[in-house]
C-alpha positions, 0 to 999 in steps of 0.5 A: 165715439167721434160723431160723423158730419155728413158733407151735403151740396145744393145745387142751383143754376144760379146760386143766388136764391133756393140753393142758398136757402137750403144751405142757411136752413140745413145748416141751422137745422141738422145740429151739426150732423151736416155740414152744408154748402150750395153752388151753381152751374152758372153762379149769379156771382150775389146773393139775391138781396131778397134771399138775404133779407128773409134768411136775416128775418127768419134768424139765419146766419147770413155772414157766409152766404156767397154765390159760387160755381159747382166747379169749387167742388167738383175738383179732386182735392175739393170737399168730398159730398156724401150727397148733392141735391138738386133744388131745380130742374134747370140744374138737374137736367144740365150735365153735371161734373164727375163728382169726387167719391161719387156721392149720392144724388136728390133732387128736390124741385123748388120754384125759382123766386127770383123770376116771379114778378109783382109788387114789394110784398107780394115778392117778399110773400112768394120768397116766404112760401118758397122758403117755407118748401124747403124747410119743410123738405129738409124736415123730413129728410132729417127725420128721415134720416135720423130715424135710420130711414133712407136718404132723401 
């Protein structure tokens, strides 16, 4: 039996920090059962350098990661997504596109690191901690979701 992959789209106004954490980190902790992507209402066009920096410290596979338009997913012959999360309010709150098979929804609400201000470290601490959230999110919903529970 051919073990389904389930397509999973995060999105974030800008694309550049919590989306791209979500998409590093699902992708290194669903053991294949997801396939994971990320997207912005209105994409940064970059990764934020301090979103690489720790994804490429935590061990993460960062080749991949760009910043891109919800609208690279939104069309008929895009990836069809079982599922789109949300990881701000900006986006969550923006009208979003008609998605393809009309997946299901979350929203997971991070702060957004790339506004906080204050020195080297005490960025580097606050993108941690963020970073931290949501890998503690995406945890429980693959316990949840491998344990037969419901969706996010």
């Amino acid at each position: 039996m051919t073990a389904t992959v389930t397509n999973v789209l995060f999105i974030c106004t800008g694309n550049s920090c919590r989306s791209i954490m979500a998409e590093a980190i699902l992708t290194r902790l669903s053991g294949g059962r997801y396939c994971a992507y990320s997207a912005g209402s209105h994409p940064a066009g970059l990764v934020n350098p301090n979103t690489l920096e720790l994804l490429a410290a935590k061990g993460h596979d960062i080749a991949g990661l760009s910043s891109k338009s919800w609208d690279n997913f939104a069309s008929p012959d895009g990836v069809k997504m079982e599922l789109i999360i949300t990881v701000c309010d900006n986006a969550a709150g923006e009208i979003c596109p008609v998605w393809p098979g009309h997946p299901a929804n979350a929203h997971w609400p991070f702060p957004d690191p790339a506004v906080f201000r204050g020195t080297v470290e005490e960025i580097r601490t606050h993108y941690a901690e963020v970073y931290e959230r949501i890998d503690t999110r995406i945890k429980k919903f693959l316990d949840a979701t491998e344990d037969g529970g419901a969706r996010g």
